[in-house]
C-alpha positions as CSV (number, residue, x, y, z in Angstrom):
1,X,6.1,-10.2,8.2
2,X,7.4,-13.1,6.2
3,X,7.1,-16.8,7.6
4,X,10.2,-19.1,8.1
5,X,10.5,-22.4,7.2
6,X,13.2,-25.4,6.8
7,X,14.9,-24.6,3.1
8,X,13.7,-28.2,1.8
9,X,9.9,-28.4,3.0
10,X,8.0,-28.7,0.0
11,X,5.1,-26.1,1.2
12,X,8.0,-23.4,-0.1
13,X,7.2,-23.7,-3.5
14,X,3.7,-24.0,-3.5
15,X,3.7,-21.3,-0.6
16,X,5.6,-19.2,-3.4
17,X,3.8,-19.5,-6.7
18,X,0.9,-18.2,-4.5
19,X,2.8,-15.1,-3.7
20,X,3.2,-15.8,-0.2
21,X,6.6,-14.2,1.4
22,X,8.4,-17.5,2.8
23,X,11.5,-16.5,4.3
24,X,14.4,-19.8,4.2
25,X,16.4,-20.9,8.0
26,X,19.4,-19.7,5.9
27,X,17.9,-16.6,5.1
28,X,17.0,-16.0,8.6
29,X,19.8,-16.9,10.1
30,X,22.2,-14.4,7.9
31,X,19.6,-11.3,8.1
32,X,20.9,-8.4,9.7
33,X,18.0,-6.4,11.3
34,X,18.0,-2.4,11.9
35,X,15.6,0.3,12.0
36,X,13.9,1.6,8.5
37,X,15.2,5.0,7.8
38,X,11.9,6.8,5.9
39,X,11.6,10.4,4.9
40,X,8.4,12.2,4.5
41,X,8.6,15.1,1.8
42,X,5.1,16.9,3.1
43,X,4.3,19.3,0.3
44,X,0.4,19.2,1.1
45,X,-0.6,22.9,3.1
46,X,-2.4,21.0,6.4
47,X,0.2,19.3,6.9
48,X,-0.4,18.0,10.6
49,X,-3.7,16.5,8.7
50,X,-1.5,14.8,6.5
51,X,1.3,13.7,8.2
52,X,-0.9,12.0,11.0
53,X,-2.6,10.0,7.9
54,X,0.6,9.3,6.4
55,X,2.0,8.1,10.0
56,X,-1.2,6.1,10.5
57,X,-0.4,3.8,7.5
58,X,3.2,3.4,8.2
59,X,2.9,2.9,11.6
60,X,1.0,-0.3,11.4
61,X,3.7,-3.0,10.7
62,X,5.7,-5.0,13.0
63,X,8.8,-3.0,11.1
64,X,10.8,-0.4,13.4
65,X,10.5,3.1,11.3
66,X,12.3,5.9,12.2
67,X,10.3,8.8,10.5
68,X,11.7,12.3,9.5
69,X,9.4,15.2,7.8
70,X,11.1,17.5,5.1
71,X,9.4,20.8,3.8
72,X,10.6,23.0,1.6
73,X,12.7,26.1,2.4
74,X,11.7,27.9,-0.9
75,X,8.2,28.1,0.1
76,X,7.0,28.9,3.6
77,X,3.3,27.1,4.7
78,X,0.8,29.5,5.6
79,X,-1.6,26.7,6.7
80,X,0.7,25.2,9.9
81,X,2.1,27.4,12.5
82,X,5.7,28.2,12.2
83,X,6.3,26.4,15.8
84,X,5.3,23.0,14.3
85,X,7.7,23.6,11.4
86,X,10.6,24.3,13.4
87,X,9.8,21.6,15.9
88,X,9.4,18.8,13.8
89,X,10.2,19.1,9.9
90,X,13.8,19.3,8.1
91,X,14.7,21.0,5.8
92,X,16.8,19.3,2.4
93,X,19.9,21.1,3.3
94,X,20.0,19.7,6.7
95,X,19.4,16.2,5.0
96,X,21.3,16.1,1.6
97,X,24.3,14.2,2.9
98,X,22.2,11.3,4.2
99,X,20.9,8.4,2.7
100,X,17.0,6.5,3.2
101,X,15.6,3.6,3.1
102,X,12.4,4.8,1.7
103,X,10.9,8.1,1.2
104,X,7.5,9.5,0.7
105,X,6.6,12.7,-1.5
106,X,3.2,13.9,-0.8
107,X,0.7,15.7,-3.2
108,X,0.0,19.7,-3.1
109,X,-3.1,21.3,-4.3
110,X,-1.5,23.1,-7.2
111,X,-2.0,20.9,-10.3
112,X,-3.9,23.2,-12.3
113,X,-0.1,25.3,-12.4
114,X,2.4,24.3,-14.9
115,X,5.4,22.8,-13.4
116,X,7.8,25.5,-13.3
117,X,4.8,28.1,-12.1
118,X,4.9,26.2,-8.9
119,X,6.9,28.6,-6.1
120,X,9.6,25.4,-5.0
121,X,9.7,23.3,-8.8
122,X,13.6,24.4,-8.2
123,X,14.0,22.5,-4.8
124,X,11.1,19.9,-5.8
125,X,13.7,18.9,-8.8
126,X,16.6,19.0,-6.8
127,X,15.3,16.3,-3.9
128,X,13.3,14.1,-6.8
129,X,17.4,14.2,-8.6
130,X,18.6,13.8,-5.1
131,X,16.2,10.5,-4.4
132,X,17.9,8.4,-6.8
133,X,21.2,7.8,-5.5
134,X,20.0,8.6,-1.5
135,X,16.8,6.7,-1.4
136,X,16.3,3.3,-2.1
137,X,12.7,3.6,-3.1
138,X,10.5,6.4,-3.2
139,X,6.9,6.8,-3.1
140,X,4.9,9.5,-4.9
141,X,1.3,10.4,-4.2
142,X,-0.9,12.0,-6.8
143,X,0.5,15.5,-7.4
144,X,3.5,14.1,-6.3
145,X,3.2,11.2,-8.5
146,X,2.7,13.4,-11.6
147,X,5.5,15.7,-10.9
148,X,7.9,12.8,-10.5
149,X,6.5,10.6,-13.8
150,X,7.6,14.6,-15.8
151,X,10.5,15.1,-13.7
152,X,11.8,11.7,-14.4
153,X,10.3,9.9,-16.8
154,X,8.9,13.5,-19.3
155,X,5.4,12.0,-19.0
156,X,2.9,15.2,-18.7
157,X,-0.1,15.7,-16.9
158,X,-3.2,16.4,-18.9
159,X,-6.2,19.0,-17.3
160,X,-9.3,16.8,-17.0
161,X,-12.9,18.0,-18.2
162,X,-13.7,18.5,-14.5
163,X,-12.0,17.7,-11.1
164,X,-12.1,14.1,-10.8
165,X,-13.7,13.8,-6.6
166,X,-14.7,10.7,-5.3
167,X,-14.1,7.3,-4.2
168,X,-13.5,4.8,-7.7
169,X,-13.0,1.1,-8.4
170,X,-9.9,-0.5,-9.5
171,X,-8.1,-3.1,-11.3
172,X,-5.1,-4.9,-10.4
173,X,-3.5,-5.4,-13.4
174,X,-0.4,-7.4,-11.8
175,X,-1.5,-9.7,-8.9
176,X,1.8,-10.8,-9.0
177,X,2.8,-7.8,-8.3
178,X,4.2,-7.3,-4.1
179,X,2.5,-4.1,-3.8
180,X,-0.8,-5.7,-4.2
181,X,-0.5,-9.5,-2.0
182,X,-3.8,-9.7,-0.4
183,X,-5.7,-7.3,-2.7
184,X,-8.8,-8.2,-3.9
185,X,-8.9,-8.5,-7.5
186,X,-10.9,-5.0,-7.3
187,X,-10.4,-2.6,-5.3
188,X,-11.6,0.8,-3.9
189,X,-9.3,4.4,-3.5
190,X,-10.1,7.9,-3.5
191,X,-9.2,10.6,-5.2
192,X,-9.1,14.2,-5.5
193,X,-7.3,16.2,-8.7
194,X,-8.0,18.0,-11.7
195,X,-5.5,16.5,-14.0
196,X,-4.0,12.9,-15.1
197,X,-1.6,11.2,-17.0
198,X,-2.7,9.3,-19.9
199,X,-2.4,5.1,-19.8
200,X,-1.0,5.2,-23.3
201,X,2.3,7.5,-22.5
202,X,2.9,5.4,-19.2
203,X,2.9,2.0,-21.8
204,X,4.8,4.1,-24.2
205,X,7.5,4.9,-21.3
206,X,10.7,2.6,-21.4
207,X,10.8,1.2,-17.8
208,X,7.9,1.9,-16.6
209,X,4.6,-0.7,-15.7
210,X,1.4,0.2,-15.3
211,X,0.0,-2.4,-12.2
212,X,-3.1,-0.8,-11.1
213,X,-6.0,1.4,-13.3
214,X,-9.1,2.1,-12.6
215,X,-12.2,2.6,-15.5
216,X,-13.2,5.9,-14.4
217,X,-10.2,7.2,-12.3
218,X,-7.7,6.2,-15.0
219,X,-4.2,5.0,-14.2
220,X,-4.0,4.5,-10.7
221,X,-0.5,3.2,-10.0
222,X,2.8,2.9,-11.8
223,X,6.2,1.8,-11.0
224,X,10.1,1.4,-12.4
225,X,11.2,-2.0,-13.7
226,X,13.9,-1.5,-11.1
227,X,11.1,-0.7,-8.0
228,X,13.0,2.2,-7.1
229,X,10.2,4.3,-7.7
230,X,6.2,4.4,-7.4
231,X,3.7,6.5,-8.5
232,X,0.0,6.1,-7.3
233,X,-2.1,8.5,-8.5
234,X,-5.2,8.7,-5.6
235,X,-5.2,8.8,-2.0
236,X,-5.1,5.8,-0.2
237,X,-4.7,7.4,3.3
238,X,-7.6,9.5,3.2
239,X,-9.6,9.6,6.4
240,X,-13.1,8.7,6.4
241,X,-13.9,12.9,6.1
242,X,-11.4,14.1,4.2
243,X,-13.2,14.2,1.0
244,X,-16.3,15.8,3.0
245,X,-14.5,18.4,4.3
246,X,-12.6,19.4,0.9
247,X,-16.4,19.2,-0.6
248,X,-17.5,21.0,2.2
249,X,-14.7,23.7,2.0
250,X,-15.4,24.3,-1.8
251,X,-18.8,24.8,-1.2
252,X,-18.4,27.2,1.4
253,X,-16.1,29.1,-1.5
254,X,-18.9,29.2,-3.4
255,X,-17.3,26.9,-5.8
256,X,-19.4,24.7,-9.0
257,X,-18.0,21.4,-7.1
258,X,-19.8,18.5,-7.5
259,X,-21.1,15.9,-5.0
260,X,-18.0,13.4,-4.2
261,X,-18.8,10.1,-6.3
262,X,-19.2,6.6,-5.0
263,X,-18.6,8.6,-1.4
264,X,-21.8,9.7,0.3
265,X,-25.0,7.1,0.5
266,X,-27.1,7.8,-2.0
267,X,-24.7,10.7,-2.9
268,X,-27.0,12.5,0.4
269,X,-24.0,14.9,2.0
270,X,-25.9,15.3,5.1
271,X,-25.1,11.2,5.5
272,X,-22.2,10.1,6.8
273,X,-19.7,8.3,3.9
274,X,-19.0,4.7,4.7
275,X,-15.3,3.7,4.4
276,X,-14.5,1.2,1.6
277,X,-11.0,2.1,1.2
278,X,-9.2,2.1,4.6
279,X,-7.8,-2.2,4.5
280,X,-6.8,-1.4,0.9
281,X,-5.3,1.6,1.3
282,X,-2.8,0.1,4.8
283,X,-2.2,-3.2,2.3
284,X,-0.5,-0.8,-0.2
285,X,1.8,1.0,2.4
286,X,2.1,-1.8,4.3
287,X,3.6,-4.2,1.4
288,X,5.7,-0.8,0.3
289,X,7.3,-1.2,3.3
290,X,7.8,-4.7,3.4
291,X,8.7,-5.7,0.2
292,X,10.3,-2.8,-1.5
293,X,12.3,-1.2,1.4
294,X,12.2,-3.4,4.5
295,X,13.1,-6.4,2.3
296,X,16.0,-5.1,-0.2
297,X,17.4,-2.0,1.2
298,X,21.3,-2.8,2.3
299,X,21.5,-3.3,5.5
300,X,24.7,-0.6,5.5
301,X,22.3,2.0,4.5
302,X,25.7,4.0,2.7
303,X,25.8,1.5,0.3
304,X,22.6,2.4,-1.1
């Protein structure tokens, strides 16, 4: 949360060139306080894994969130019982009138698919046209981050060599930047996908900055001029196992997967990974809360 002081005390400007959130008496005084409205588009199969990850990160802020979670209705999960659907997830029909303060679009294991091959590309295209004049910023997470960059922005995603697996260092490449106050200059994020976008077509793209890359992961995250919209391109909210048990998993498919890098010690996956990521990865929902809904979302939530 941001810290008040007296409008005049000269701490304010130093506090701010240093990127520290200062918040004015006036400010304070005239702020109007209510409860973040976020919605969680869960396109990911285990979903209950993924929503309690996602829930995890959002959870730990002094903000009030009221949390809803959308599925599609043009594809049915066959990895989460039908019980769980209908108790807790929405569908866009039932939401499509309403406005957000922030939203969330998830990745889905389907990247090696073209676009339109994917069974709900139709109703994915419809909520992604639908976010931009009923949420005031969305965040999209890796396959979710490539099919919004082509939905909105025509940047395609390009198959890798080999599936990029592992836990990889990163750049900040705008401290300035709110999403990244109290990063480390490097930091650490996994990731798990078999195609990218290239740096190149996100420099070439009018209103888009690249903020975050990573030396052997590629672009990591990207953003609108306007913040309205995020893209990261890894998986900040991974549990410590996740990537063990998707190597695991493969294996078990009989599948030429290779060791997760940077993950397991001494790449040994009989060892226990040790987690390098977690602080990172809550500073980056955490300050997405904070700064670029919490902090300029209208407080009459119909005038966004």
């Amino acid at each position: 949360m941001p810290i008040k002081i007296p409008d005049s005390l000269p701490a304010r400007t130093i506090l701010e060139g240093e990127n520290i959130f200062v918040m004015t008496e006036y400010r304070a005084i005239h702020q109007d306080i209510r409860p973040l409205n976020v919605l969680i588009l869960n396109l990911m199969p285990t979903k209950i894994v993924t929503e309690t990850q996602l829930l995890r990160k959002l959870s730990n802020t002094p903000l009030q969130i009221e949390v809803e979670l959308l599925r599609t209705s043009s594809y049915q999960s066959q990895h989460t019982a039908s019980d769980h659907l209908e108790s807790f997830y929405t569908t866009f029909a039932q939401v499509r009138e309403r406005k957000f303060d922030g939203m969330i679009i998830t990745g889905a294991p389907v990247e090696n698919l073209e676009f339109d091959q994917v069974d709900y590309w139709d109703e994915l295209c419809e909520i992604m046209a639908w976010s931009r004049t009923h949420v005031h910023s969305t965040l999209h997470i890796c396959w979710g981050a490539q099919a919004g960059l082509y939905f909105h922005h025509s940047i395609q995603k390009r198959t890798l060599p080999k599936k990029l697996f592992g836990v990889y260092d990163h750049k900040v490449l705008k401290p300035s930047s709110p999403l990244f106050r109290g990063f480390d200059d490097r930091f650490l994020a996994p990731h798990s996908r078999y195609t990218e976008v290239w740096r190149e077509d996100i420099l070439n793209a009018p209103g888009l900055e690249l903020i975050a890359e990573s030396e052997e992961a590629g672009v990591f995250a990207v953003k609108t001029e306007d913040s309205r919209q995020f893209f990261i391109m890894g998986h900040p909210e991974y549990d410590s196992d996740t990537l063990a048990r998707e190597y695991w998993r493969d294996v078990e498919k009989g599948l030429d997967i290779a060791v997760p890098a940077h993950y397991f010690p001494d790449d040994d996956p009989t060892r226990a990974p040790i987690v390098r990521w977690r602080s990172a990865g809550q500073l980056l929902y955490t300050n997405f809360l904070n700064y670029y809904v919490y902090q300029t979302t209208p407080y009459n939530i119909g005038e966004i």
